[in-house]
C-alpha positions in Angstrom: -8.6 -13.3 -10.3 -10.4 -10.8 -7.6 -8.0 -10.5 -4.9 -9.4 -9.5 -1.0 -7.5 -6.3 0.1 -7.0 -4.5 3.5 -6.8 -0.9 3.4 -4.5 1.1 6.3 -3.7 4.4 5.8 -0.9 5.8 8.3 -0.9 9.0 9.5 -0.5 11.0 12.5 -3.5 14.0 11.3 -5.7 12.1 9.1 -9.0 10.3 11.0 -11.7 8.1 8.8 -13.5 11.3 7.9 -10.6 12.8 6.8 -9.0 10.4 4.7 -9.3 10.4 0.9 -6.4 8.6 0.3 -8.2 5.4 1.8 -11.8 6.0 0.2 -9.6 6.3 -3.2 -7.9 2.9 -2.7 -11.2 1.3 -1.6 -13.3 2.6 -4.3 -11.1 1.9 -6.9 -10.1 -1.7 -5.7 -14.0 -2.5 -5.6 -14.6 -1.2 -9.3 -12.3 -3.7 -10.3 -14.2 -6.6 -8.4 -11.5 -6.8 -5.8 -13.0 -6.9 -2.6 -12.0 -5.2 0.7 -12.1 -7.0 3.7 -10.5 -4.2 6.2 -10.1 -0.5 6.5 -8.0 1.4 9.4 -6.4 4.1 10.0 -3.3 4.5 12.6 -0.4 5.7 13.4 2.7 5.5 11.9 3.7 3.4 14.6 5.9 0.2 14.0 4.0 -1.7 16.2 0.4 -0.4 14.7 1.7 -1.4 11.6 2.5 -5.0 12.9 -0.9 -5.1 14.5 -2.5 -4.4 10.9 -0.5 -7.4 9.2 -2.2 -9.8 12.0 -5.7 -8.3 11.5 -5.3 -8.8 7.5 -4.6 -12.1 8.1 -6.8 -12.9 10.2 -9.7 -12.2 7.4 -8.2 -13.7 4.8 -7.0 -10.6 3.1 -3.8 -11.6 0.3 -3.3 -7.9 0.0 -2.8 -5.3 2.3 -1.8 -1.8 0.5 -0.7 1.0 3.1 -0.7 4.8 1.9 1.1 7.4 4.3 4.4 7.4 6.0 6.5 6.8 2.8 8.3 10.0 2.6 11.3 11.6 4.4 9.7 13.2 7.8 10.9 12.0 11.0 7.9 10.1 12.0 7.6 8.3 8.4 8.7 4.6 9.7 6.1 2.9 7.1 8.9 1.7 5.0 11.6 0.5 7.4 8.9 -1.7 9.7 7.0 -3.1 6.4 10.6 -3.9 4.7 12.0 -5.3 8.1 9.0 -8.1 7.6 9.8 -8.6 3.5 10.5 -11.8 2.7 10.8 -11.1 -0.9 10.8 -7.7 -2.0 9.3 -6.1 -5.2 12.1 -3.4 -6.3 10.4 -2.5 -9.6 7.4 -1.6 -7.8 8.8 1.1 -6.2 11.2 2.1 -9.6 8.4 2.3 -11.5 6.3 4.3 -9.4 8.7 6.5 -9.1 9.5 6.7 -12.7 5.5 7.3 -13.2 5.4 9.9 -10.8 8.6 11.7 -12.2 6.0 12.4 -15.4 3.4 13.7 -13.3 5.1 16.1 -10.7 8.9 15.8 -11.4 11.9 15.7 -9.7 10.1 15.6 -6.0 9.5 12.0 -7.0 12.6 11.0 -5.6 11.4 11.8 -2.2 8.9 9.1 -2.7 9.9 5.9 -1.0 7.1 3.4 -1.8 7.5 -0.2 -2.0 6.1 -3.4 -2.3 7.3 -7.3 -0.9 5.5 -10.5 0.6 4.7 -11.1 3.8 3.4 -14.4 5.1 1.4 -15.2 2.0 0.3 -12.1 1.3 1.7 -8.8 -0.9 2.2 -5.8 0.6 2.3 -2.5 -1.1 3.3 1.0 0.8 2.4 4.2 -0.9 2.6 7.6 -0.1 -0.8 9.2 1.4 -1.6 11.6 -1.2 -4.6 10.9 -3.2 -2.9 11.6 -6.7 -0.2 9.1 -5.7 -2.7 6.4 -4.8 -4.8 6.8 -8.4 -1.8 6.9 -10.1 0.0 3.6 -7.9 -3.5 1.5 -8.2 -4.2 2.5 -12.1 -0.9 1.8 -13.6 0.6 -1.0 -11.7 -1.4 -2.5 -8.7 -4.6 -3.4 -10.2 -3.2 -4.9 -14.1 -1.1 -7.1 -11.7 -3.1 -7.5 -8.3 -4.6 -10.9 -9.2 -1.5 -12.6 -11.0 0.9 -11.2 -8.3 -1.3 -13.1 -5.7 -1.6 -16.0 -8.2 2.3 -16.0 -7.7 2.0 -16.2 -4.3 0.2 -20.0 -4.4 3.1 -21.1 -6.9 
């Protein structure tokens, strides 16, 4: 099943031109025949974040995957707004991205907060914004599962 995606990529220093992290996610999400049906990049704002949800739905999109704003820092509030909207949430996402990453870069793994949950008949997934974080998220568990987690959804 080819799932439509929405990209955002939050961050407070990246722009369009800047952000690999995004043209990763999108490139890799079309190679797999998923198509993308939005691309922005904001703030890590609570209320930019809420914004994007609406957009995404608004085009139809049944996945919206967020990179940035996952770690510790005092602006990263990614996590907190996208989990205050959960209505289900996904804990072996994050576990098992954080086990993944654990083999790639070690113990700074922990510092990684991503996650995953539904929203409004859509599934979100929060990353962190590094590039490396994003192959390694979309490779091993986002796209094997993208189009049967959606599937899910319309159970």
């Amino acid at each position: 099943m080819h799932v439509s995606a929405f990209v955002v990529t939050c961050s407070d220093s990246r722009d369009e031109s800047k952000d690999e992290s995004g043209r990763v996610l999108r490139e890799l999400l079309e190679a797999e025949g998923h198509s993308v049906s939005g691309y922005r990049v904001i703030k890590d704002e609570p209320e930019a974040i809420r914004e994007m949800l609406k957009e995404a739905q608004s085009v139809g999109a049944r996945a919206v995957i967020f990179n940035g704003g996952t770690g510790i820092g005092r602006r990263d509030s990614t996590v907190e707004t996208l989990q205050g909207l959960f209505e289900k949430t996904l804990p072996g996402f994050g576990e098992l991205f954080r086990m993944l990453s654990f083999k790639e870069i070690g113990s700074a793994a922990m510092m990684s907060r991503a996650t995953a949950g539904t929203y409004q008949g859509m599934i979100l997934f929060s990353l962190p914004g590094s590039p490396k974080a994003v192959r390694l998220a979309l490779q091993k568990l986002i796209l094997p599962e993208l189009g049967h987690a959606v599937r899910e959804l319309t159970r």
